[in-house]
C-alpha positions in Angstrom: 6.2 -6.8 1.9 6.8 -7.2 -2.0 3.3 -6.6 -2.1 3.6 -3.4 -0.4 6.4 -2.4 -2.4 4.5 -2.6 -5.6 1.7 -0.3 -4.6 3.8 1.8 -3.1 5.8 2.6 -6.5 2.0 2.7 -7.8 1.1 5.1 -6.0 3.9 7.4 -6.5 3.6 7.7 -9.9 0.3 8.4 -9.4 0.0 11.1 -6.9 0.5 14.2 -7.8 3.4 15.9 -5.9 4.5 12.3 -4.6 8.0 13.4 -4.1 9.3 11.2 -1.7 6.4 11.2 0.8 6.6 8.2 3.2 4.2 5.4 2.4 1.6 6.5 5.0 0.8 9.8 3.5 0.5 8.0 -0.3 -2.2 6.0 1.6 -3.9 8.9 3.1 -3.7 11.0 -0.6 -5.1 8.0 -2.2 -8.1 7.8 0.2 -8.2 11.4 -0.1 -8.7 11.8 -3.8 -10.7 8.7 -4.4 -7.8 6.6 -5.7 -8.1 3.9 -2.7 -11.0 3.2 -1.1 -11.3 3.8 2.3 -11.3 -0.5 3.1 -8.0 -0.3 0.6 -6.6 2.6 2.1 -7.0 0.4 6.1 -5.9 -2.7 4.8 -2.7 -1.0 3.0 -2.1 0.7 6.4 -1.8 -2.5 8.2 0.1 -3.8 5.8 2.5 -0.8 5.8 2.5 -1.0 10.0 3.8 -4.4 9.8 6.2 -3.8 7.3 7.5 -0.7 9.5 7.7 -3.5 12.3 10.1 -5.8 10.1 12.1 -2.9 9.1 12.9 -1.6 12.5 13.4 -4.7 14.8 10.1 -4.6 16.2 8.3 -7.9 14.8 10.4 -10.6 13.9 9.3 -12.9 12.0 8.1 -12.5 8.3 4.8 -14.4 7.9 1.7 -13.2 8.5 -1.7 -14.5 9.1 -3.4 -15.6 6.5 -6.5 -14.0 7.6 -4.5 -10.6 7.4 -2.1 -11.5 4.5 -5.0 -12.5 2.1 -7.1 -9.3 2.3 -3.7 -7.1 2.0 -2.4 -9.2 -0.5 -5.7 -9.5 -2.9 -6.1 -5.2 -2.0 -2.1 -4.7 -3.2 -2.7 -6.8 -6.4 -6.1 -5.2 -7.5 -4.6 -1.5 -6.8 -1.6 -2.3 -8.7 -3.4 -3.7 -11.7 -6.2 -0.6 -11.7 -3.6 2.1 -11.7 -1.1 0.3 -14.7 -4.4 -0.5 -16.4 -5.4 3.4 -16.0 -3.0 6.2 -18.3 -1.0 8.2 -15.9 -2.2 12.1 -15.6 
């Protein structure tokens, strides 16, 4: 989830127009305009569909695979440290 959180705030500052657009549609900009790729934009969405579970009641318990979580985890920390790494427009 932290995970999430972090490209999440990445991505907002990011995209333009941003506002307070729910996560999903930061996803679907990135992919859009080339920011994600479209592997980073699926594994972000799974990511952001489990989270959604947590959030609401609907999965309850906070570990995930390690098949899933390593893929989302490694995506979330290379997006983060591309977009700090890259100046802001």
């Amino acid at each position: 989830m932290h995970s999430l959180i972090a490209v999440e705030i990445v991505l907002r500052d990011h995209s333009p127009g941003a506002g307070k657009k729910p996560l999903h549609q930061l996803i679907k900009q990135g992919a859009d305009t080339g920011v994600l790729t479209a592997r980073q934009a699926e594994y972000l969405d799974d990511g952001r569909q489990i989270r959604n579970g947590m959030a609401h009641g609907q999965t309850t318990h906070a570990a995930m695979p390690p098949a899933m979580a390593v893929p989302m985890v490694t995506t979330a920390f290379r997006i983060v440290s591309e977009l700090c790494a890259a100046p802001t427009k």
